[in-house]
C-alpha positions, 0 to 999 in steps of 0.5 A: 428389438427391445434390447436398446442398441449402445452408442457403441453399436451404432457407431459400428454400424455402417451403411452399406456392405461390399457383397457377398463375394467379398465375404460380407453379410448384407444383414449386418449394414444398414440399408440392406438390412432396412431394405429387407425390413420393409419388404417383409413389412408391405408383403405382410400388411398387403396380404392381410389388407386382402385378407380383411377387405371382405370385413370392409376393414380399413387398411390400418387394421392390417398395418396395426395388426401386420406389426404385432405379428412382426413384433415379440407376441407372435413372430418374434417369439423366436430369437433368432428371428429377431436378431436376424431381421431385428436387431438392437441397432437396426431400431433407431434407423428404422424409427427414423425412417419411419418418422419421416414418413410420420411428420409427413402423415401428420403434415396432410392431416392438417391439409385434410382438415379445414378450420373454416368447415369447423367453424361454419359447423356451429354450436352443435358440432362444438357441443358433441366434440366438447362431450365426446372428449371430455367424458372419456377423458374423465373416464380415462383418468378414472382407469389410470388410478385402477391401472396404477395400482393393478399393473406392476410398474405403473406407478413409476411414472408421474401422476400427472403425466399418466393421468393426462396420457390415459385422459387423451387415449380414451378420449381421442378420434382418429380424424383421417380414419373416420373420414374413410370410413364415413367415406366408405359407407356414402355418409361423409356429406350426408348432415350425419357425416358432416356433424361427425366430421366437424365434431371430430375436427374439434375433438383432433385439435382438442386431443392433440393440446392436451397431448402438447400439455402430457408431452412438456409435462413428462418432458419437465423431468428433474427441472421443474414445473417451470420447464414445461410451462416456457414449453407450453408458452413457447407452443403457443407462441409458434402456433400463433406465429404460423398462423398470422406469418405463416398462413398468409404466405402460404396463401400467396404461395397456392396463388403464385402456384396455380398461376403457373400451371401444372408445369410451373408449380414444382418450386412451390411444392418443394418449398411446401415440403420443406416448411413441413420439415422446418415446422417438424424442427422447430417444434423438436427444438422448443419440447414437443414431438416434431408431428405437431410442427407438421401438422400446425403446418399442414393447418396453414395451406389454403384448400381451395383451389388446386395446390392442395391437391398437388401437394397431396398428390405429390406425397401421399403415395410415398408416405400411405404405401411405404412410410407408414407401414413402417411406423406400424411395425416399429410400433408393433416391435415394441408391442408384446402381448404377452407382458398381459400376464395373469386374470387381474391383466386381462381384466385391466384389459377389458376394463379399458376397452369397455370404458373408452366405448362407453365413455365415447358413445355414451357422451356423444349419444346424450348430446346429440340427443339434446341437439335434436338427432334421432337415437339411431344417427346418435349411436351411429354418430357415437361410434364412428367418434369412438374410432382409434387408429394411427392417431391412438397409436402416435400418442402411446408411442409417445407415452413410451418414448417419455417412459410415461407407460410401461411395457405391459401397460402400452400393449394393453391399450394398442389392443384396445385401440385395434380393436375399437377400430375393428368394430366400428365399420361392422357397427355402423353398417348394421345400425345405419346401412348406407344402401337403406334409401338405394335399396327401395323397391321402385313402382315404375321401370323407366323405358326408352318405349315411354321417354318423357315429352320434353317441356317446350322451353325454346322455339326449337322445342315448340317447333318439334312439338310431340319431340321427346327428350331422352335422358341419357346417363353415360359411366365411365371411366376415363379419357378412353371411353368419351369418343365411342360415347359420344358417337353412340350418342350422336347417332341416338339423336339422328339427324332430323330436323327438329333433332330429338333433343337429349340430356346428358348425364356424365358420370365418371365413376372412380373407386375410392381408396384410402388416400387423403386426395380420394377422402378430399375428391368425395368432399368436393363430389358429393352431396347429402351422400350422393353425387352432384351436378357441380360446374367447374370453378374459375382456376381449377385444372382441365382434364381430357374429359371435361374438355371433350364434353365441353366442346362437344355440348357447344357444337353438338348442342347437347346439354352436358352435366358432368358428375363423379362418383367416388365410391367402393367398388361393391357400393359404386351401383349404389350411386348409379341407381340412386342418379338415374333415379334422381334424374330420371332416365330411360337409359343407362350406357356402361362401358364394357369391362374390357376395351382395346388399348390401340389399333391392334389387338390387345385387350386391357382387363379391368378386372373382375371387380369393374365386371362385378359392378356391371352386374350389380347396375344391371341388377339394380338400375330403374331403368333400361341399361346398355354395355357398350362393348368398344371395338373401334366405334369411336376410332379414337377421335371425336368426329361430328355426327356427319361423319358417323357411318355405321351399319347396325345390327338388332338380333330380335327373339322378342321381350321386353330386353329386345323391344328395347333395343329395338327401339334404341335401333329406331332412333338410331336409323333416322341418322343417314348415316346409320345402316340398320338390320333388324333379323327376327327369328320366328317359331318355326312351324310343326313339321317345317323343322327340317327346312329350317337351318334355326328351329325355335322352341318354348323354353321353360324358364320364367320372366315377371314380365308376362309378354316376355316368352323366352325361345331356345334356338336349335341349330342344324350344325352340318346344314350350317356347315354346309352353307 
């Protein structure tokens, strides 16, 4: 693969064979051949994302590391290998492809990234950026005069390219990575995430300039200065034309968008799509690499209201799921370990490594530390900067298109970028756990026994004096959970007059993942780290579920106030406890892991993941917690409370889990439309076993709870049958 293919061998190569049967070898056409590469690239970077998820690893760990091992350092070791699967001339399709999906990574970058957050972020966030990048860049080119002269061939490359190549890969952060990861340790709203974020903005677009400037410098080749200065004059004429041309039209293109609905919108996501591959080209055609166009692009469409996220809904999956794996195993074909010859280039190595560490965090920790941040939140925020990834990876491989960096001295700083974006998450959880404040010991267990009088603040309040107010947090998960909740909710209330008055919390629960509209859905739903009460703006789309709680609280006069939690699921319980905390409620609904998917007798499995975050709110919560188990109890309709006729079940041994079902089963016979049965089953006397069918006897396992005493029940089997 390192072999480059001739104009020759591309011009032999055609795209598509005729089949086995006709005597031709898939292997040696196109898009066979580029099938079967990205079929082994996703199985390999799938297999090791499971691997490393354990080590709350990002999934461009795998993808990086799943394209050096495709790469000559491991598996193309082997010659034939090589030349079977990758060949000399399958590489300019496959980095073709690859690119593709690039430009349109780099195009919801700039959609990722808000200039007017930037700008709102003040002087401080400036003044972390500007240290974070200039240190490392003074370091960087401090390390380009050692590299020099200690790696062979590295002084073949201009001095000034060079310099500023390794100034902007020491000196980068990769903002889409950092945004997850902050993301996945609950810190992206929290005044930490915030500063690293606005910080990192300003650190991306600094990085990418001075990119822009290394590109027209290498680019300049025999033609002089005066070459790259009409590049970087004409950059800077397509930018500010995007932005006073550009950036308005598209503002009228969101508008006209959301105007038309869901249905409506296909054209002006189409056009959208099409000015990130006219922006690519255009950017091509002046000197610099067609990313920039794309992501200058990606800068000019609004991000409020719903056009954005239609956009990124539209490409995300595609470019995050296939394209970009791609590119990591193009990158990583070009990858060999092994050029990293002899002590001096290991040294070299770690030299590397150990100055883009410390050149990051040292800078970014003395700032912060001048701007009034504590010495722990200044370390925390000077390795989340320190993060490479992708980003790293597109400026190396460009040094390596522009023949800026050699062989040996493009692996030393792949490795360097993998593994200061390996260390990083491991980093800042041991420095500035996420659960810290969740995980506190609380004094008082909230009951439904001992719900909090509500304030007479309407006449139906004062009238119902000695009411209580139950405050109910309701997870779920979807559309399918909202009739059975409701309904459970309904019969709670009974139907007294003045009806016991209940606040409730809807919090829909969804996992977060490594897309940029998840990264987008945190921003918007959470706050200082945890999930808010945020009303619905003007012109932003309805769903099934916001709907239904909307009518529900109009007719069943019930205050609703919907929230969303986005988190990993091993930290989702996190959320839930710190909500019930916050609002303090007495009672907390899960929906089953498993629910029927119609009216027979099929069972969609959530999985054992969802079982696993029960578990852990059952665990963690200040308060009592039900498993709705659904079996039909909403019948897949929302009905009025009416018509709720349900008959109700309290199996009672005793304890406090059992006292409080019994008092949920109280509120719930008031409702004449609610039939309860309470059984309590009773130590059965000495000597009266044998007319007892159940004998209950002392268990000996422990409870904190000194009135609560375990029973075992021991069953006469053949009596039972006998019944």
């Amino acid at each position: 693969m390192s072999a480059s293919a001739s104009a020759a061998d591309m011009a032999a190569v055609k795209t598509s064979s005729n089949g086995v049967w006709q005597g031709d070898d898939p292997l040696h056409f196109a898009f066979p051949l580029l099938i079967l590469q990205a079929l082994l690239i996703l199985v390999l970077s799938r297999a090791l994302a499971f691997l490393l998820r354990p080590l709350r690893q990002p999934k461009v760990i795998a993808e990086m590391v799943s394209g050096i091992l495709l790469g000559p350092s491991a598996l193309g070791r082997n010659k034939a290998y090589l030349r079977t699967l990758f060949p000399p001339w399958s590489a300019p399709v496959l980095e073709s492809v690859a690119s593709l999906g690039l430009l349109f990574f780099l195009f919801l970058v700039g959609l990722e990234l808000d200039l007017r957050s930037v700008r709102r972020s003040g002087r401080r966030a400036f003044a972390i950026a500007a240290a974070g990048i200039s240190l490392p860049f003074a370091c960087g080119v401090g390390v380009a005069f050692v590299l020099r002269r200690a790696i062979p061939g590295a002084d073949q490359a201009g001095y000034a390219p060079f310099l500023v190549f390794m100034g902007v890969a020491l000196s980068i952060t990769a903002f889409p990575v950092l945004a997850r990861i902050l993301a996945e340790l609950k810190l992206l709203t929290t005044p930490i995430g915030e500063t690293a974020l606005a910080a990192a903005a300003f650190n991306d677009v600094a990085a990418w300039v001075l990119l822009a400037l290394a590109v027209a410098i290498s680019g300049g080749g025999d033609r002089g200065p005066i070459t790259s200065l009409w590049v970087l004059l004409c950059s800077a004429a397509f930018v500010a034309a995007w932005m006073l041309a550009v950036k308005p039209a598209m503002a009228w293109v969101a508008r006209r968008a959301d105007a038309e609905g869901d249905g409506g919108g296909d054209a002006w996501v189409a056009a959208t799509l099409a000015g990130v591959l006219a922006s690519g080209f255009a950017t091509d055609l002046i000197g610099i690499h067609a990313i920039f166009g794309a992501f200058v692009f990606g800068l000019t469409v609004p991000k409020e209201g719903a056009f954005a996220g239609r956009v990124t809904a539209r490409v995300e999956d595609l470019v995050s799921e296939l394209l970009l794996p791609l590119y990591f195993a193009s990158s990583g074909l070009k990858t060999d370990v092994a050029a990293i010859r002899g002590g001096v280039a290991w040294a070299m190595l770690a030299l590397v490594i150990g100055t883009a560490c410390a050149g990051k965090i040292a800078g970014t920790f003395g700032v912060a530390m001048a701007c009034g941040m504590s010495a722990r939140e200044a370390v925390v925020l000077g390795v989340v900067m320190n993060t490479k990834g992708l980003v790293e990876l597109i400026v190396l491989n460009i040094g390596r298109e522009r023949k800026v960096l050699n062989e040996e001295t493009f692996a030393i700083l792949v490795l360097m970028a993998l593994v200061t974006t390996f260390i990083t998450t491991p980093t800042v959880m041991a420095i500035y756990k996420p659960a810290r404040a969740a995980g506190r010991r609380r004094l008082h267990h909230r009951k439904l026994q001992g719900a909090v009088p509500s304030a007479p603040s309407s006449p139906s309040a004062t009238a119902g004096a000695g009411a209580q107010e139950l405050r109910v947090l309701a997870c779920i998960h979807g559309g399918q959970d909202v009739p059975a909740l409701i309904n459970l909710i309904e019969t709670i209330r009974g139907h007294t007059q003045p009806r016991r008055l209940v606040k409730l919390y809807i919090l829909r629960m969804v996992e977060l993942t490594e897309r940029t509209s998840s990264i987008l859905m945190v921003r918007a739903a959470r706050r200082n780290g945890l999930p808010f009460l945020r009303p619905r703006r003007a012109g932003e789309p309805h769903d099934q579920v916001d709907v239904a709680f909307d009518t529900y609280a109009q007719l069943g006069h019930v205050s609703v106030r919907p929230m969303t939690a986005v988190s990993a699921l091993h930290t989702i319980h996190d959320d839930v406890a710190a909500v019930a905390e916050d609002k303090r409620v007495s009672l907390v609904v899960l929906p089953f892991h498993k629910r029927q998917t119609g009216h027979g007798d099929d069972v969609e499995n959530l999985g054992p993941e969802w079982r696993a975050v029960n578990r852990r709110i059952l665990r963690e919560a200040p308060c009592s917690v039900a498993v709705l188990v659904d079996r039909g109890f909403g019948g897949g309709e929302q009905v009025s409370s009416e018509q709720v006729a349900h008959g109700v079940c309290v199996v009672f041994f005793g304890g406090p889990d059992d006292r409080e079902a019994l008092e949920l089963a109280s509120r719930m016979a008031e409702h004449p439309g609610v039939e309860v049965t309470v059984v309590r089953f009773v130590d059965g006397k000495a000597g009266s076993e044998e007319q007892c069918e159940v004998t209950l006897r002392p268990s000996n396992t422990k409870n904190a709870d000194r009135s609560y005493t375990f029973s075992t029940a021991v069953i006469d089997t053949r009596k039972e049958k006998v019944n």
